[in-house]
N, C-alpha and C positions, 0 to 999 in steps of 0.2 A: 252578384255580378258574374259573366259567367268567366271561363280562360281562356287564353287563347294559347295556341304554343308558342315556345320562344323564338324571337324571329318576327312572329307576327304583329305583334306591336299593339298596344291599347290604347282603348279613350276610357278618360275619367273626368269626372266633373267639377268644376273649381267654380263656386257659387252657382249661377244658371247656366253659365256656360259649358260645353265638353271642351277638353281638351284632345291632343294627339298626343304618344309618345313612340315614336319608333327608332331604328339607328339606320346613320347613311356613314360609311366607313369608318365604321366603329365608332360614331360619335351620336350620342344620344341628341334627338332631335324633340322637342316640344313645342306645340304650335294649338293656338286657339281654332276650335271648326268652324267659332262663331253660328252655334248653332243647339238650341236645347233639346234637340229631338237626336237621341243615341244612335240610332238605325240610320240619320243622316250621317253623325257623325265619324259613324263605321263605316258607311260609305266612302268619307272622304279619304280614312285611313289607307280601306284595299286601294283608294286609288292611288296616293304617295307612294305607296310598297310597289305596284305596279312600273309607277314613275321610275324607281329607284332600280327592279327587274331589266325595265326596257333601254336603263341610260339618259333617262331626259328629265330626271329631276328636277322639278323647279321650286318647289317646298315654301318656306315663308315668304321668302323674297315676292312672291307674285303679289301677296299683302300689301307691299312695298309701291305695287305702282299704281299709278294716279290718272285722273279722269286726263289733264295734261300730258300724260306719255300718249296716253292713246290717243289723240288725236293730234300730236306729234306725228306718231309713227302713219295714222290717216294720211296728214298731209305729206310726209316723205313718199307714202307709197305712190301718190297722184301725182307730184313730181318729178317722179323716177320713169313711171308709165308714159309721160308726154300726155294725162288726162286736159281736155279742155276745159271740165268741169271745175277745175280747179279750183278760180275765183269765188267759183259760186258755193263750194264749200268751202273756202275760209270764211264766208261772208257768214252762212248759217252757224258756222262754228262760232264765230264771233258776238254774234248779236243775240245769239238763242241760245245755243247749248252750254258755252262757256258761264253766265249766267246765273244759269240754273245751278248746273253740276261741278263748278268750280270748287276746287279742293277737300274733293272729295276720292276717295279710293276705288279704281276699279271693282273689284270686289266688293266695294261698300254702295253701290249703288246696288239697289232692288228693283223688280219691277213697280213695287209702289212707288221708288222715285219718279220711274217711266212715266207712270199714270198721272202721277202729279204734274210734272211738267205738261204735256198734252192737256190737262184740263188750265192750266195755264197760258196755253199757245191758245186756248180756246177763249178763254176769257179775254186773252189782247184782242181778239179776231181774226186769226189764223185759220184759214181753211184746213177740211180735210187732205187735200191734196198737197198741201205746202208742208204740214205737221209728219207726214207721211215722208216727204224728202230729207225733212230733217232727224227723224229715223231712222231712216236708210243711211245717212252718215253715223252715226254714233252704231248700228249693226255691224256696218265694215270696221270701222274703228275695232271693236270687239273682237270680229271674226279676225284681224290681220293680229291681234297680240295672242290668243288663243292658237293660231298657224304658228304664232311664230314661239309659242310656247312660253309667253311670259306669263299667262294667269292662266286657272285651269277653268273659269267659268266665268259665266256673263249671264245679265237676267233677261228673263222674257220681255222682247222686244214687242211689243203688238202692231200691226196695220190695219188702220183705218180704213172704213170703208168710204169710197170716193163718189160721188154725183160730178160726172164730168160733162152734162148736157150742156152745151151753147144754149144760155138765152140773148136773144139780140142779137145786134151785130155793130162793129164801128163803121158808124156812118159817116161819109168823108169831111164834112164840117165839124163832126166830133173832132177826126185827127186834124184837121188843120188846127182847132185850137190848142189842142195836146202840143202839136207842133211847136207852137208859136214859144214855148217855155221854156226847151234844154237851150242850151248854150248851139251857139252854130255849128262845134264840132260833129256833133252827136245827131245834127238833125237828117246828113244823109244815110248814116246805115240805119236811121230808125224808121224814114221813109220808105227804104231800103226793103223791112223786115213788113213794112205795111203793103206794100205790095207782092210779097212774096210768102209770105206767112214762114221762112226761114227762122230757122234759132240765132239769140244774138252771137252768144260766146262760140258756139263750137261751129256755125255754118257760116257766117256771116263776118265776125272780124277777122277771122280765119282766112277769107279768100286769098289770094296772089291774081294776079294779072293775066299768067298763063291760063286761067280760067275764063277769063272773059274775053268776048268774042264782037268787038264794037262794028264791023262790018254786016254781024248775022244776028247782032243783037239780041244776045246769047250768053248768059253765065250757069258754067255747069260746078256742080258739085262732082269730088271724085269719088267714085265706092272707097267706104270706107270712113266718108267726113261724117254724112248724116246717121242719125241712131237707127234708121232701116239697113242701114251695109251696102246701099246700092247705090251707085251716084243719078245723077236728077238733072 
């Protein structure tokens, strides 16, 4: 085993696993790398020591949090922001990811959990493009606890490749039947969205009054509503 000098702190191995040993003011610190390859585990070491250099130590504790904080802190951040999207990510949160990866450890999810799930999403019949959105929640998730410095890593997220080709088109006795089924509330912003091809959540329930124009028969979006930045 080789040495290292004092100060620098070691890993040693306790059954398959490495361990860490280093000091953060003067208190011996030991902590699992959760990982049988040395050269990882060394890695992880200079990086604690660095942690500990620069002031922003977060050491086991990051161990500590759970697939639940992170998309805690997901939905606090969309919140905070005034995101429209909002809804639509408690909804994926809810129904798909929670699911899956409930009580489980940030850090303890892999990418083969990733993978797992996505062949999952696959097998319910979940598009590419939907499986990809719900990705993209659980990537920020990660990215905003990593900013914010509560875990020091996150596993490979992958994206899908998408086929977004239109085949067909709704033809207006398709929607009128479609129609004919939500409750009455719902049937004007969805006509609404049929003739405008608008988003529901963020262009559409979104409106106020000062946007529409019943003399010029006229409703504008302002820059800034829709995901182009330019109003319409």
């Amino acid at each position: 085993m080789p040495k290292y000098k004092h100060g620098s702190g070691s890993v040693y191995k306790r059954s398959k696993t490495f361990w860490l040993s280093y000091y953060m003011n003067g208190q011996r610190v030991r902590e699992s790398a959760y990982t049988a390859d040395r050269a990882e585990a060394r890695r992880l070491l200079q990086q604690r020591l660095g942690q500990i250099a620069e002031g922003r130590y977060i050491g086991p504790a990051a161990d500590r949090v759970t697939f639940e904080d992170l998309v805690q802190e997901l939905q606090t951040d969309y919140e905070v922001n005034g995101k429209k999207s909002l809804p639509w990510v408690r909804i994926k949160v809810k129904k798909h990811l929670t699911p899956f990866f409930a009580g489980k450890t940030a850090h303890g999810i892999t990418t083969a959990d990733v993978r797992s799930f996505i062949t999952r999403r696959q097998k319910e019949g979940a598009g590419n493009g939907e499986i990809n959105r719900e990705l993209a929640a659980l990537k920020r998730a990660y990215n905003l606890a990593i900013h914010d410095e509560k875990i020091t890593r996150k596993p490979y997220i992958p994206r899908l490749e998408e086929h977004n080709v239109r085949q067909g088109f709704f033809e207006p006795w398709e929607f009128a039947a479609v129609l004919a089924k939500p409750p009455d509330h719902l049937r004007p912003p969805v006509t609404f969205a049929y003739y405008t091809g608008w988003r529901m959540y963020s262009e559409i329930l979104s409106l106020t009054w000062n946007r529409v124009d019943l003399e010029a028969g006229t409703v504008r979006l302002a820059p800034g509503v829709p995901r182009t930045r330019t109003g319409r």
